[in-house]
C-alpha positions in Angstrom: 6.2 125.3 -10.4 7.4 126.7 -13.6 5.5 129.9 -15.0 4.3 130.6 -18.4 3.3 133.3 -20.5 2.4 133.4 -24.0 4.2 135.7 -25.9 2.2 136.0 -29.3 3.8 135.7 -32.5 2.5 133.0 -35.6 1.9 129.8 -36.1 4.0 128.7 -38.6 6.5 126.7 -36.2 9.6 127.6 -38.2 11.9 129.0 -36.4 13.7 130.3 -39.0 11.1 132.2 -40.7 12.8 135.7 -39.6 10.0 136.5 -37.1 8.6 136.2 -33.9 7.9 132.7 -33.4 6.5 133.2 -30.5 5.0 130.4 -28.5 5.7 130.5 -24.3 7.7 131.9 -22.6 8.9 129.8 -19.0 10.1 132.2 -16.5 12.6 130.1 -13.7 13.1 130.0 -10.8 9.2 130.6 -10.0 8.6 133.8 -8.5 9.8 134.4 -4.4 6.3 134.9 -2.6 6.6 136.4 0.1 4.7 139.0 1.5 5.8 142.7 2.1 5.1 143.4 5.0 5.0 139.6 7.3 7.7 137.3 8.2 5.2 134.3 7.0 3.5 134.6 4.3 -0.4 134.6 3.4 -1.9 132.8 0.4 -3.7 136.1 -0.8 0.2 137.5 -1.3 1.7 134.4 -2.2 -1.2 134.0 -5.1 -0.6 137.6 -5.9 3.0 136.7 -6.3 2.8 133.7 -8.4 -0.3 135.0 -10.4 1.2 138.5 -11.5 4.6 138.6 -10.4 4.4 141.2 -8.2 4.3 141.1 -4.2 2.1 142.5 -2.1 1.0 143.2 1.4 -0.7 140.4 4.0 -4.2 140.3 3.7 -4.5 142.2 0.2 -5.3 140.5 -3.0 -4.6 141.4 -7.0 -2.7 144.7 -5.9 0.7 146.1 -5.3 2.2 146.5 -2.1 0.8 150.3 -2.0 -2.7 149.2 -0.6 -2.9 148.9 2.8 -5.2 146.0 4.5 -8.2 147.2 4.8 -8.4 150.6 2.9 -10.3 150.7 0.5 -8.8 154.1 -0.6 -5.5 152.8 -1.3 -6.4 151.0 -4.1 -7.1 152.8 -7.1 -4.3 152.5 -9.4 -2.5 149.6 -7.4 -4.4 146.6 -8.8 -1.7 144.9 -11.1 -2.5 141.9 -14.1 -2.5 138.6 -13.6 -1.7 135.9 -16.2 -5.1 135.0 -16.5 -6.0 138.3 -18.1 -2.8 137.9 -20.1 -4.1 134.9 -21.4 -8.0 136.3 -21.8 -6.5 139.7 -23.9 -4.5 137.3 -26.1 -7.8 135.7 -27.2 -7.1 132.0 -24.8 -9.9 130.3 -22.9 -9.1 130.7 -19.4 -10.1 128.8 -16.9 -9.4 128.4 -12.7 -9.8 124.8 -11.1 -10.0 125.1 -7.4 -10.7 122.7 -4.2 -11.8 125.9 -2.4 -14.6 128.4 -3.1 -13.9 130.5 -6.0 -13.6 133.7 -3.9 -11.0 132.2 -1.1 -7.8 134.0 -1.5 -5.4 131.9 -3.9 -7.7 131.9 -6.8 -9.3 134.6 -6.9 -5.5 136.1 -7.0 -6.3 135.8 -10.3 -9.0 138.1 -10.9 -9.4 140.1 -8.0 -8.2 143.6 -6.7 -9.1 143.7 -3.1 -7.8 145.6 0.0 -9.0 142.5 2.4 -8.7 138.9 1.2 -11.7 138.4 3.7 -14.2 140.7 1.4 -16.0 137.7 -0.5 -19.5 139.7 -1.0 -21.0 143.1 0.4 -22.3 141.8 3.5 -18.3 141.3 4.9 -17.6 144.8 3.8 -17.5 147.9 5.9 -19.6 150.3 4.7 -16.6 152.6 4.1 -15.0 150.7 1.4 -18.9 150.1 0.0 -19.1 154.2 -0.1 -15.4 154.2 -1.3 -16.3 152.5 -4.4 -14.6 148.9 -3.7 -16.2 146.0 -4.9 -16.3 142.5 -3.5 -14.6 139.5 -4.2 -17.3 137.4 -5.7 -18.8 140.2 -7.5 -15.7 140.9 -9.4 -15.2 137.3 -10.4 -18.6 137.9 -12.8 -17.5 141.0 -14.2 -13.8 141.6 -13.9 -13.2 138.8 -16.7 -16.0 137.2 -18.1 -16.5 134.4 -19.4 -13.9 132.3 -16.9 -14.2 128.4 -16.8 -14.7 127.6 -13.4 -14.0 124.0 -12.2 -14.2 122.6 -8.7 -11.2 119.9 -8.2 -13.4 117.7 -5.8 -12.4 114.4 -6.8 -9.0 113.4 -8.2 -8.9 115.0 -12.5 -9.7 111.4 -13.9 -13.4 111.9 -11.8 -13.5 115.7 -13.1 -16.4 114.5 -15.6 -18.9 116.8 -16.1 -17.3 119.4 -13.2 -16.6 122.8 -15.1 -19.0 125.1 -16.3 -18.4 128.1 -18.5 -18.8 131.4 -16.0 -21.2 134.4 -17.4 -23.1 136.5 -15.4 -25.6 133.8 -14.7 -23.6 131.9 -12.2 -21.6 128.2 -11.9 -24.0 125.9 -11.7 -22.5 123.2 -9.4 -24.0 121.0 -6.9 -21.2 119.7 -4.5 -21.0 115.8 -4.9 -23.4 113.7 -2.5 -23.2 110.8 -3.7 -19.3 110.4 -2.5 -18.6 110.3 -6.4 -18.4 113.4 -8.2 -19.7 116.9 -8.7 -22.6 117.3 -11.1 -23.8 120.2 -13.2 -27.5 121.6 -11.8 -27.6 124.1 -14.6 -26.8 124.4 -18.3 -25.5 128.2 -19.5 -25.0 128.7 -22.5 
């Protein structure tokens, strides 16, 4: 996997136009992944790794390796960028495609700053981290960065017809396929 980041500059494609061409930039070798703190790694670490280049502990997601799994406390002021917000502040459409649930811990890498990959909504919280201030998994996904195309890789891409949707706060708007086929839209946001 090659990494990219867009590093701004114009349009003109002339290189020699004395500035900042710009265009992307591909960082190689990919990123190492491993985890902190565990001899094998986690996907919450590894995407937190690969998504912001910077490691982290097992079990945390979106935030350095000064949070500690599980406190909530630990952090504020930990939670590091992700190239999807890179992308979003440059003014790109962003978008995740996933053949998990949008809050499992590899994509939501990408938006994310939790203490506990496992904190998908408030009802797997403790109530400490509730009280503490920390906010689920899913519930950052709607307001972290809005406005995130969400698409569901259910099918192999050529039978992707139809399966993103944009994200706001009114939710995706996928039906899972039962037809065998492919996964249809149940909702139209606009």
């Amino acid at each position: 996997m090659t990494m990219m980041k867009n590093q701004g500059g114009d349009d003109d494609d002339d290189p020699g136009s004395g500035d900042d061409d710009g265009g992307i930039l591909f960082v190689s070798p990919p990123p190492q992944t491993y985890n902190t703190n565990a001899q094998v790694p986690d996907s919450a670490g590894t995407a937190t790794a690969y998504l912001c280049g910077v490691k982290a502990n097992e079990g945390t997601v979106g935030v350095s390796a000064g949070v500690t799994r599980d406190r909530c406390n630990t952090t504020k002021g930990q939670e590091v960028t992700s190239i999807l917000r890179w992308a979003k502040d440059a003014g790109k459409a962003v978008g995740i495609v996933t053949t998990t649930r949008v809050t499992h811990a590899t994509p939501s890498a990408a938006y994310a700053h939790s203490a506990n990959r496992d904190w998908y909504s408030d009802g797997e919280m403790p109530p400490d981290a509730l009280e503490g201030g920390c906010r689920d998994i899913a519930r950052q996904l709607v307001e972290n960065i809005p406005d995130i195309e969400v698409g569901m890789a259910v099918e192999p891409p050529e039978m992707w017809a139809g399966a993103t949707q944009g994200w706001g706060h009114q939710g995706c708007g996928l039906e899972p396929p039962r037809d065998g086929n492919r996964a249809t839209q149940t909702q139209s946001h606009g």
